[in-house]
Backbone as a printed PyTorch tensor [residue, N CA C, xyz], in Angstrom:
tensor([[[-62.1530,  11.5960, 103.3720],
         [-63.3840,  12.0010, 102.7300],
         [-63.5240,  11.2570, 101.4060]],

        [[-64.3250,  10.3340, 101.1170],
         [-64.6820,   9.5920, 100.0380],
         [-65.4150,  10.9260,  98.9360]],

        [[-65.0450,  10.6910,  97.9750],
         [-65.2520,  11.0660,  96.8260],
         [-65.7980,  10.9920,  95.4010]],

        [[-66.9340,  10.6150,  94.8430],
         [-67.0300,   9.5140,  93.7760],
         [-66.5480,   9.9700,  92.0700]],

        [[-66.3020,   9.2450,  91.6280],
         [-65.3350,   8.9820,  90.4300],
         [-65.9000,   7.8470,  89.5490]],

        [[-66.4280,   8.3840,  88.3710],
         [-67.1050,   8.0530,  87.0430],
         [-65.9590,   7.3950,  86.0850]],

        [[-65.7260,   5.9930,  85.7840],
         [-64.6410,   5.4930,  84.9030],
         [-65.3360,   4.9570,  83.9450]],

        [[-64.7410,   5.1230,  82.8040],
         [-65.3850,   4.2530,  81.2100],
         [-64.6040,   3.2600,  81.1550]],

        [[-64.7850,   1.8980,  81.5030],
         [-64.4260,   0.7020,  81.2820],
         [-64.8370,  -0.2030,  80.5260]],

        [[-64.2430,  -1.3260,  79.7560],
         [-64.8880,  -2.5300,  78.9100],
         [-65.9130,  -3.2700,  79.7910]],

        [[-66.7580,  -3.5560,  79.1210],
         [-68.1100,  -3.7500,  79.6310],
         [-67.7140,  -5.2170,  80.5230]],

        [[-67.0670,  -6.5710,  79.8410],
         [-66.6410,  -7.5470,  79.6740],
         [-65.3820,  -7.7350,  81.4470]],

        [[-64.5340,  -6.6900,  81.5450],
         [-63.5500,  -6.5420,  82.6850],
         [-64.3920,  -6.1500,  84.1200]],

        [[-65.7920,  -5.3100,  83.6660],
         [-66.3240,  -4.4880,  84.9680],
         [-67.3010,  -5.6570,  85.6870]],

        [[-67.8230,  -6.7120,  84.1030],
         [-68.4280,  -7.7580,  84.6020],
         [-67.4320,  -8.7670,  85.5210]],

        [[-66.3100,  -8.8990,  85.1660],
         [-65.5330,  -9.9380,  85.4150],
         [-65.1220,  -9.2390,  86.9370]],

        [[-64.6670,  -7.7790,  86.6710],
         [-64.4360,  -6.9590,  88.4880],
         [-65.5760,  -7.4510,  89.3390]],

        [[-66.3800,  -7.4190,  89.3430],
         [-67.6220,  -7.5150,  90.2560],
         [-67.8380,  -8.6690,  90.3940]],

        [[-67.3440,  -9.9250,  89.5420],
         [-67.6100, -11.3010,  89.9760],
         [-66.6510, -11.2230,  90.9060]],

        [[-65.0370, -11.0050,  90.6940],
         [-64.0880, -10.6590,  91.4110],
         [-64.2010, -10.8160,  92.8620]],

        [[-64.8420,  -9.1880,  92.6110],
         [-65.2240,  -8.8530,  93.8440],
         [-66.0340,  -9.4410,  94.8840]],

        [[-67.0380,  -9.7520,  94.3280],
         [-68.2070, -10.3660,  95.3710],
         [-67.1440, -11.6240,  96.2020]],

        [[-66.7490, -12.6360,  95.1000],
         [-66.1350, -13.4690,  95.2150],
         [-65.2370, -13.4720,  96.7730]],

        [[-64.7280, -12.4300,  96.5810],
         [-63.7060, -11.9840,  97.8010],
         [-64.4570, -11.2010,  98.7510]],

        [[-66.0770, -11.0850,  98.7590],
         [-66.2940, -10.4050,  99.7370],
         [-65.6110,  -8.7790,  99.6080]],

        [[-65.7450,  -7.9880,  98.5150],
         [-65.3760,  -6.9130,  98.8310],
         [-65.8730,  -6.1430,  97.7830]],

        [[-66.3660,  -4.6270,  98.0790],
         [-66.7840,  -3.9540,  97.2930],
         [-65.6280,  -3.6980,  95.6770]],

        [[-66.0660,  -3.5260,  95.1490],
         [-65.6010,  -3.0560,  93.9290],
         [-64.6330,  -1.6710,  93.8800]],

        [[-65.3680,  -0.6620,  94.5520],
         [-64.6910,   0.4030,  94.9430],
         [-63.2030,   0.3070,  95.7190]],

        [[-63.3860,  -0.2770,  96.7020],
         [-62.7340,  -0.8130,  97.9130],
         [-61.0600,  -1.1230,  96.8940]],

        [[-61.6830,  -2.2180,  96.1290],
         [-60.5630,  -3.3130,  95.5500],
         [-59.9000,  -1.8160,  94.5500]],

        [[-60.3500,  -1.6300,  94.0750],
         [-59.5730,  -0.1920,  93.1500],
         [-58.9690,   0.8830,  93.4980]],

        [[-59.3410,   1.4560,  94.9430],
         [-58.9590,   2.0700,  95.9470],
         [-57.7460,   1.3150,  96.0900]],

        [[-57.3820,   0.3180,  96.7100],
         [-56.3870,  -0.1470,  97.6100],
         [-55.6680,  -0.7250,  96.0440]],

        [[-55.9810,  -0.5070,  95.1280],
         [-54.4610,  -1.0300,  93.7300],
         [-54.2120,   0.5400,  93.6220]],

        [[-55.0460,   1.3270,  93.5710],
         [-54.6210,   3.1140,  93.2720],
         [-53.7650,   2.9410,  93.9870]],

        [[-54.1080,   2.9450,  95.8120],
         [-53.0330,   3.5190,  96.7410],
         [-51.5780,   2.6800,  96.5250]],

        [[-51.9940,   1.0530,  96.2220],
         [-50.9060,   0.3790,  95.8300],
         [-49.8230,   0.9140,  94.7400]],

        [[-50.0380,   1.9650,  94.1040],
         [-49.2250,   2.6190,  92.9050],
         [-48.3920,   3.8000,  93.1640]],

        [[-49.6440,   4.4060,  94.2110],
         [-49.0330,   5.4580,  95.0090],
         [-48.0250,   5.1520,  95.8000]],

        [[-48.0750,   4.3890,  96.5700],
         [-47.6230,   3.9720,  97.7950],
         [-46.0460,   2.6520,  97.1190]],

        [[-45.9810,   2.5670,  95.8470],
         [-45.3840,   1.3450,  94.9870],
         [-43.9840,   1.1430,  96.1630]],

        [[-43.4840,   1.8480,  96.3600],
         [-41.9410,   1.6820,  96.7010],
         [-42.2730,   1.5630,  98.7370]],

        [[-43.2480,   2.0470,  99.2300],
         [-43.4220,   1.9790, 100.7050],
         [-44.5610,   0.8960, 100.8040]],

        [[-43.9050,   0.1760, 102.4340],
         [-44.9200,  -0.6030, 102.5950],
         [-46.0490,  -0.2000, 103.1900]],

        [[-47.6130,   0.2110, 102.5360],
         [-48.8060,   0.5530, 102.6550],
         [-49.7300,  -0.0870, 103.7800]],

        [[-49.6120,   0.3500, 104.9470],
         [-50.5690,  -0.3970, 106.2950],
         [-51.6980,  -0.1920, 106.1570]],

        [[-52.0070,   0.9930, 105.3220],
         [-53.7710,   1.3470, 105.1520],
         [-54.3150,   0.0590, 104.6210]],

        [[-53.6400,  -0.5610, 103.8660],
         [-54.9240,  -2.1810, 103.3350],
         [-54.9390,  -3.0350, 104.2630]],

        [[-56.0320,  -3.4120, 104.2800],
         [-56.4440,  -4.7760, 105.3180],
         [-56.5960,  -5.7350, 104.4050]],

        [[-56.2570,  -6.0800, 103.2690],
         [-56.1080,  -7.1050, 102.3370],
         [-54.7950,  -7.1180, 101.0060]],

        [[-54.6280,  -8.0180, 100.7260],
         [-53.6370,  -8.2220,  99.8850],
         [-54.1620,  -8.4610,  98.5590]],

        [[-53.2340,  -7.2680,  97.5310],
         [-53.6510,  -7.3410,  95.9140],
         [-53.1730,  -8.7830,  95.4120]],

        [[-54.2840,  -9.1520,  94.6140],
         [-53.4190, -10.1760,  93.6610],
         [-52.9790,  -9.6520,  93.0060]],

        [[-52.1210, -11.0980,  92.5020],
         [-50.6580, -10.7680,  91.4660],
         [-51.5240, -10.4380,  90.5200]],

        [[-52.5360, -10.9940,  90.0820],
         [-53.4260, -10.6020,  88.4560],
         [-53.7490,  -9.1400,  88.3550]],

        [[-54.1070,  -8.4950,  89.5130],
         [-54.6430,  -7.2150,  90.0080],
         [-53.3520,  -6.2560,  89.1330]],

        [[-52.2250,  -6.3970,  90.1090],
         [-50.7540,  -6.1090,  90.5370],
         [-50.3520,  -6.3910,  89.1910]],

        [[-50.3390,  -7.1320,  88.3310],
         [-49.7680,  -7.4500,  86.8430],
         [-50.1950,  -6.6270,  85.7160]],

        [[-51.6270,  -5.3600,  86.2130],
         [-52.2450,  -4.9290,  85.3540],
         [-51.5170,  -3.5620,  85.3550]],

        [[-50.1840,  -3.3810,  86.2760],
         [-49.7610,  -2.3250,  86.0930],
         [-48.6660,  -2.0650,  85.4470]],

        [[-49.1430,  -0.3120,  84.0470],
         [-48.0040,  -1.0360,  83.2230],
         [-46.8210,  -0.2000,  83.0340]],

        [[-47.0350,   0.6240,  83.8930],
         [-46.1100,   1.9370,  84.2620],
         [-45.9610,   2.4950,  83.4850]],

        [[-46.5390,   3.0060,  82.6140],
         [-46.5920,   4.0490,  81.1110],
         [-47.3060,   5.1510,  81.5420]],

        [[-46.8820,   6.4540,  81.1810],
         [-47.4010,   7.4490,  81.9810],
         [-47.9670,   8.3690,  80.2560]],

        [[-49.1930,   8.6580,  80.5570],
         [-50.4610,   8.8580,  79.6040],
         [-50.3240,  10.5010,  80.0090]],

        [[-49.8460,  11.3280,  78.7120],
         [-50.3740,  12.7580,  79.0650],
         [-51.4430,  12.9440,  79.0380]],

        [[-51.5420,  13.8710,  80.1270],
         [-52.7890,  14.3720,  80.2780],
         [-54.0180,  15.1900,  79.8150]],

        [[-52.9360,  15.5690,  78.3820],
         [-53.7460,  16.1180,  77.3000],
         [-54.2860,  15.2400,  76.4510]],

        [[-53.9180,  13.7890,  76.3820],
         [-54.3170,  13.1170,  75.1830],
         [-55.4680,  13.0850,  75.0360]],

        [[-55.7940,  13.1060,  73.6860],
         [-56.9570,  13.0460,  73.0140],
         [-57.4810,  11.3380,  72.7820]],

        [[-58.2170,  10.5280,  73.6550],
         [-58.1140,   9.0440,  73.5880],
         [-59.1940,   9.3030,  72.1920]],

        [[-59.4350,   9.7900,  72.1910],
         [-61.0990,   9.1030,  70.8970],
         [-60.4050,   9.5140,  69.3640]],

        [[-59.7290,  10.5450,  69.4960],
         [-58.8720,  10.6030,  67.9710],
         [-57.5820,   9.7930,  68.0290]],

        [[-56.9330,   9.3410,  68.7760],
         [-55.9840,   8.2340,  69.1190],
         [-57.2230,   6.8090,  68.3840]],

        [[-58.0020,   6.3870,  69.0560],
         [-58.6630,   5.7510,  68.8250],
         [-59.0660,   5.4390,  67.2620]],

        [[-59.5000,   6.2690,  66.7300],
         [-60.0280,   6.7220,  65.5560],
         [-59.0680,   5.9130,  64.2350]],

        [[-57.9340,   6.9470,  64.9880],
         [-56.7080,   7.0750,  64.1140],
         [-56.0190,   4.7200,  63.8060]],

        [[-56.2100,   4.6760,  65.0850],
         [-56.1640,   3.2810,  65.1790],
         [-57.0110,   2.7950,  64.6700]],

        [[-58.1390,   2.3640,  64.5780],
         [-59.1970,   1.6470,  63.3230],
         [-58.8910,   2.5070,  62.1640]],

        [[-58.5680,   3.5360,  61.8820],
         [-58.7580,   3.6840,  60.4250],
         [-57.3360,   2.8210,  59.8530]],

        [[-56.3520,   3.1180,  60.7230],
         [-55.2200,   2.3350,  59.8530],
         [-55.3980,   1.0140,  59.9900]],

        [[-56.0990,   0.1640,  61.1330],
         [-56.2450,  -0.7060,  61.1510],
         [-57.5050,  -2.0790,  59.6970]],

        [[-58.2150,  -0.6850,  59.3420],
         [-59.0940,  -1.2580,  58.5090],
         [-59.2440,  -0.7190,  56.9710]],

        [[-57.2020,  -0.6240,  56.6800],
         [-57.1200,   0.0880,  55.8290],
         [-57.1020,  -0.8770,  54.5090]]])
């Protein structure tokens, strides 16, 4: 059962996904789907894809695990202010 899912991405990467994509003939969705399951699936070999991730795709993973409480916009914040101190 497909599901849809709202992501806030750099404007600049979603342009560059979709050139990507077309490029390869494949939806956008599709290609993000099959790197998710690729993470899930990291240690078993995954038959559900009918295509192979690139290494560039595959390189974007950085295995840092993000609680789920974090607050990204005061993280954020906190980073430009020290940054433009």
């Amino acid at each position: 059962m497909d599901t849809k899912l709202t992501l806030k991405l750099d404007k600049f990467v979603i342009e560059q996904a979709k050139k990507y994509a077309a490029s390869h003939n494949r939806s956008l969705s599709r290609i993000i789907e099959s790197y998710l399951r690729s993470l899930i699936h990291r240690d078993k070999n995954d038959d559900e894809s009918d295509f192979e991730i690139s290494p560039f795709v595959k390189s974007m993973s950085t295995g840092v695990n993000i609680p789920a409480d974090l607050d990204y916009k005061s993280e954020v914040l906190n980073h430009l202010t020290e940054k433009h101190k």
